[in-house]
VEXDODREN-701470 format. One line per 10 residues: their letters; for each residue x, y, z of N, C-alpha, C. Coordinates in Angstrom, 2 decimals. Each point is the difference from the previous one (the first is absolute). Example, Ala and Ser with C-alpha at 12.3 -4.5 7.8 and 13.67 -1.06 7.14 Angstrom:
<atoms>
as = 13.19 -5.69 7.80 -0.89 1.19 0.00 0.90 1.20 0.00 ~ -0.35 1.05 -0.72 0.82 1.19 0.06 -0.77 1.09 0.73
</atoms>
This chain:
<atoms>
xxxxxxxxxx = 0.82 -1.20 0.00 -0.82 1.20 0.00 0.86 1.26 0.00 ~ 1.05 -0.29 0.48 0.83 1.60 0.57 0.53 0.23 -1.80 ~ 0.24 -1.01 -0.88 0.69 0.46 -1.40 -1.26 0.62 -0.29 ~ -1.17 -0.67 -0.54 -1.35 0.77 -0.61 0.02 1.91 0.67 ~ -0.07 -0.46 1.51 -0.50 1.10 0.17 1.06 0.84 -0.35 ~ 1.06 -0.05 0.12 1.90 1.05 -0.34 -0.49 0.29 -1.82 ~ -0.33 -1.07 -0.72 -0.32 -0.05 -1.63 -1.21 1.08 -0.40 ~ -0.80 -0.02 0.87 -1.14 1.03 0.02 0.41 1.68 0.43 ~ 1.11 -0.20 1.43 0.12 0.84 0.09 1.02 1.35 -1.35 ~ 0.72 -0.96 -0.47 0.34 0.40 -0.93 -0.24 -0.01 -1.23
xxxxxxxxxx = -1.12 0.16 -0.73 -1.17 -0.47 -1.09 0.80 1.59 -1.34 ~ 0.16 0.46 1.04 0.40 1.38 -1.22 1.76 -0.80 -0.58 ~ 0.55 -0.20 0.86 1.44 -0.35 -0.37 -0.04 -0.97 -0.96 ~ -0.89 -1.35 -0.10 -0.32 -0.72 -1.35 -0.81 0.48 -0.78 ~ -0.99 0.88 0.16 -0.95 0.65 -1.05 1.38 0.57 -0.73 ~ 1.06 1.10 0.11 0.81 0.29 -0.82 0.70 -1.01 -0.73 ~ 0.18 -1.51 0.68 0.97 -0.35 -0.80 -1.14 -1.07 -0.85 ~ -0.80 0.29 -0.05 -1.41 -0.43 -1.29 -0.46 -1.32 0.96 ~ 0.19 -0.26 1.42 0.04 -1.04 0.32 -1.51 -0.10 0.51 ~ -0.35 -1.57 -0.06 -1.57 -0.48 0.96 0.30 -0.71 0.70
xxxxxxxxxx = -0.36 -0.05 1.26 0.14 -0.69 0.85 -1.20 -0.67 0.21 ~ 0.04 -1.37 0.00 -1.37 -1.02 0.36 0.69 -1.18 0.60 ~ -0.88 0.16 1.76 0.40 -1.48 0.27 -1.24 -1.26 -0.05 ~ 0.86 -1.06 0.31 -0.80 -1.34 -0.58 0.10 -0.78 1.06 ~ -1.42 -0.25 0.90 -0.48 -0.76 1.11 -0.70 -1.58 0.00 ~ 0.58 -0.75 0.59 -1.20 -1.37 -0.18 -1.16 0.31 1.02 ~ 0.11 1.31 0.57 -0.66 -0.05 1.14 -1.73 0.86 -0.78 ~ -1.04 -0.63 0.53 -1.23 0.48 -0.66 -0.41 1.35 0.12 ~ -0.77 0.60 -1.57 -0.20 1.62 -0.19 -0.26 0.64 1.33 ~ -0.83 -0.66 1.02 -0.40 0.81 1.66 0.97 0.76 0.42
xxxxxxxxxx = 1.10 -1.46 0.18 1.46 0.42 0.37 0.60 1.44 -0.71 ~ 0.19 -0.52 -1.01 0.85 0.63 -0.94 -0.68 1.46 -0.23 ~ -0.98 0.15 0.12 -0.92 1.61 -0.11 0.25 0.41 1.26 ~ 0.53 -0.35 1.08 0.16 0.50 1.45 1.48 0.55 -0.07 ~ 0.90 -0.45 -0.55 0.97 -0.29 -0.55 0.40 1.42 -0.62 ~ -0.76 0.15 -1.44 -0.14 0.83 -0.52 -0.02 1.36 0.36 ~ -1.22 0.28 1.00 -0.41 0.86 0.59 1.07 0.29 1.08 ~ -0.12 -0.82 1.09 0.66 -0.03 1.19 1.67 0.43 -0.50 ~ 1.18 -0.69 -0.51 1.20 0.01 0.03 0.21 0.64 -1.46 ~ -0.42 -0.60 -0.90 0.36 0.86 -1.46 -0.68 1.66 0.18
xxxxxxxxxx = -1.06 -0.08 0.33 -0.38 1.86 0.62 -0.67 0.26 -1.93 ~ -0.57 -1.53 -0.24 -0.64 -0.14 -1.74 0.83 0.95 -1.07 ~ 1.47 -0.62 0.13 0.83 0.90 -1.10 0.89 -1.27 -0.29 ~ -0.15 -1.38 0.11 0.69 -1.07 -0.34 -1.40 -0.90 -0.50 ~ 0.27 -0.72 -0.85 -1.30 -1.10 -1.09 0.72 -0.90 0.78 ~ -1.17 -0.78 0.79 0.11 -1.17 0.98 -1.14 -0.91 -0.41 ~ 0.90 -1.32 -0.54 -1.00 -0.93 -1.09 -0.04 -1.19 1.03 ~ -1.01 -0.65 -0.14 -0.22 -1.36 0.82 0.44 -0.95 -1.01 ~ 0.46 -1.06 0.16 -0.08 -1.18 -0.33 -0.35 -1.22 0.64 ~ -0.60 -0.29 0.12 -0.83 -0.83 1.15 0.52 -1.65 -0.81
xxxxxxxxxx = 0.23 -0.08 -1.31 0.63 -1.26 -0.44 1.07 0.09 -0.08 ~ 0.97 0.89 0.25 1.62 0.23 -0.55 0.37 -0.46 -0.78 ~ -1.45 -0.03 -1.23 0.61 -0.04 -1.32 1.34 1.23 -0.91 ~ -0.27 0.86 0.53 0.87 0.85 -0.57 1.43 0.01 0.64 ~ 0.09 0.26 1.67 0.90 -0.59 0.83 0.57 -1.31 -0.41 ~ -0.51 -1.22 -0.19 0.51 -1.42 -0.51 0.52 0.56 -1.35 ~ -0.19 0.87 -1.15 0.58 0.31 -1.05 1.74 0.55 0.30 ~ -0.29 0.71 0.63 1.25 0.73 0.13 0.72 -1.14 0.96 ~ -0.16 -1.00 0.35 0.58 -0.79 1.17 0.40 0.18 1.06 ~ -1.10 1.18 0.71 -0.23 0.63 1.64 -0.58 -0.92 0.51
xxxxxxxxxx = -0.33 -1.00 -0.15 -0.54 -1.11 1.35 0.65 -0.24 0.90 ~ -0.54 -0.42 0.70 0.91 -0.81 1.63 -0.66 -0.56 0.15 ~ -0.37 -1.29 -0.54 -0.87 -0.99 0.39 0.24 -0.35 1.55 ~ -1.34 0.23 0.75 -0.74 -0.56 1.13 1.40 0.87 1.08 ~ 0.13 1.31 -0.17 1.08 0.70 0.79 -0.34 0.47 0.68 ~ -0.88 0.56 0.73 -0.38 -0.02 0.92 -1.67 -0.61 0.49 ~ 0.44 -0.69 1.60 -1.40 -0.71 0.05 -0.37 -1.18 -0.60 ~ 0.51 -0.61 -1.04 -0.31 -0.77 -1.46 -0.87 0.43 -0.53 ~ 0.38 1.36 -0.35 -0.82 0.87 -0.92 0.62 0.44 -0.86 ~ -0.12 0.09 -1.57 1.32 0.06 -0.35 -0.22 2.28 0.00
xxxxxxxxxx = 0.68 0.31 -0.37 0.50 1.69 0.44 1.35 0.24 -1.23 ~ -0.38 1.28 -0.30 0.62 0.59 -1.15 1.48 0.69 0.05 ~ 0.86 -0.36 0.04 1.28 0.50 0.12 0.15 1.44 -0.16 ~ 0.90 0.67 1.01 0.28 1.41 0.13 0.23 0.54 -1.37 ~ 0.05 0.29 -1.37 0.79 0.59 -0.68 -0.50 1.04 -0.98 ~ 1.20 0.91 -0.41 -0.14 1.22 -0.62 0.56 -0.69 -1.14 ~ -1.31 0.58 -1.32 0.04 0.09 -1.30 0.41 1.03 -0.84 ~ 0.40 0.20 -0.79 -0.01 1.27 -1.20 -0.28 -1.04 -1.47 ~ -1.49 0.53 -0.35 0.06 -0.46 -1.12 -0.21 1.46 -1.11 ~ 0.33 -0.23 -1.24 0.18 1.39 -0.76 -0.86 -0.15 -0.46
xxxxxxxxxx = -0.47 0.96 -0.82 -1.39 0.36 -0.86 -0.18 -1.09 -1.43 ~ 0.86 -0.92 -0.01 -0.04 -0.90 -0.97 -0.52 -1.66 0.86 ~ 0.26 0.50 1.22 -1.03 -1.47 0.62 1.50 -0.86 0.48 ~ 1.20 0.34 -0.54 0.90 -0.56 0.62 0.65 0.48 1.07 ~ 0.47 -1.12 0.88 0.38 -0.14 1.59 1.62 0.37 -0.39 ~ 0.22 1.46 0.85 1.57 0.22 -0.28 0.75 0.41 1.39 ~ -0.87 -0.42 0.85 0.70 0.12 1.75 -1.20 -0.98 0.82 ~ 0.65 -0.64 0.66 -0.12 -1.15 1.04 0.87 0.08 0.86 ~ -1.14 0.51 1.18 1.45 -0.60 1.39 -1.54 -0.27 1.21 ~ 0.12 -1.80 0.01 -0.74 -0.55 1.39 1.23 0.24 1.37
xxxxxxxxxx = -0.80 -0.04 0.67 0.21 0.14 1.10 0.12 -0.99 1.06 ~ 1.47 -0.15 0.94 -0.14 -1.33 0.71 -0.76 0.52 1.50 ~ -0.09 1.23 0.44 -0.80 0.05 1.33 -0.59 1.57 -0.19 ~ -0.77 0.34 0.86 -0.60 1.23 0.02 1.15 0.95 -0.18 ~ 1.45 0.36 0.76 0.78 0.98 0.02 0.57 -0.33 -1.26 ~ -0.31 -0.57 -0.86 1.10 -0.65 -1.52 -1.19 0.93 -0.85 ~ -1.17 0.39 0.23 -0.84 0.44 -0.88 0.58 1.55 -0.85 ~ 0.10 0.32 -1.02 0.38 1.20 -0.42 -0.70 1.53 0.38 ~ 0.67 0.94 0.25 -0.57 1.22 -0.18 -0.07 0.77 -0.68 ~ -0.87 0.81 0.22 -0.35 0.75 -1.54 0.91 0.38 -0.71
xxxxxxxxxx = 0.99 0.91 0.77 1.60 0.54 -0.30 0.23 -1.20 -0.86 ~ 0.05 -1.14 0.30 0.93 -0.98 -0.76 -0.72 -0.12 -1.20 ~ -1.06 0.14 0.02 -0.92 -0.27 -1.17 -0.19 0.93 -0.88 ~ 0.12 1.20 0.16 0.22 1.23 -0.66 1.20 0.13 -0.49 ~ 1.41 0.03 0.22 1.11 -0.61 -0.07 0.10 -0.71 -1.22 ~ -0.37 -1.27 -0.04 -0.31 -0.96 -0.57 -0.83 0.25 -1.65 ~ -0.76 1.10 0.05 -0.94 0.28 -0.85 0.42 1.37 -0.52 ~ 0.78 0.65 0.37 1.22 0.94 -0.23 1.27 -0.47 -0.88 ~ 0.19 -0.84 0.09 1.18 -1.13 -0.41 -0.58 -0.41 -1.43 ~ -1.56 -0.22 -0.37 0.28 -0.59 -0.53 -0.14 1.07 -1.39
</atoms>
């Protein structure tokens, strides 16, 4: 939650660099609209996936990781306006998660 909400807080710093930010939840729309509202402050696109069909695409699963439930791996995407994936970095624990700085950085670079 603390990246979303840091990603929101800085919504102008990727609006310049042409960037969208949307995150991707297995957790259901209820959730995810609380989500929205509550921590994004509704300036981040917070999508449910309730099958992690799209999550299982990109190969964010963690089958049965927490609970034996399976749960969607920490990670920051950059895909470009052509639909291709040109930055990937999962995450091995909450403090491994990227910040915006790094992600801006990153999208600066390219």
């Amino acid at each position: 939650m603390k990246q979303l909400r840091e990603f929101a807080q800085r919504k102008a710093d990727f609006d310049a660099q042409n960037a969208e930010i949307v995150a991707i939840s297995i957790d259901d729309e209820a959730h995810n609209r609380k989500v929205w509202e509550e921590v994004a402050h509704k300036k981040v696109v917070v999508l449910s996936d309730l099958g992690a069909n799209v999550i299982r695409q990109y190969g964010l699963l963690h089958p049965k990781g927490h609970d034996s439930q399976d749960i969607a791996l920490r990670a920051t995407l950059i895909v470009d306006q052509n639909g291709r994936e040109v930055f990937r970095r999962v995450s091995s624990s909450v403090p491994d998660v990227r910040t915006a700085d790094e992600i801006l950085a990153e999208l600066k670079s390219m």
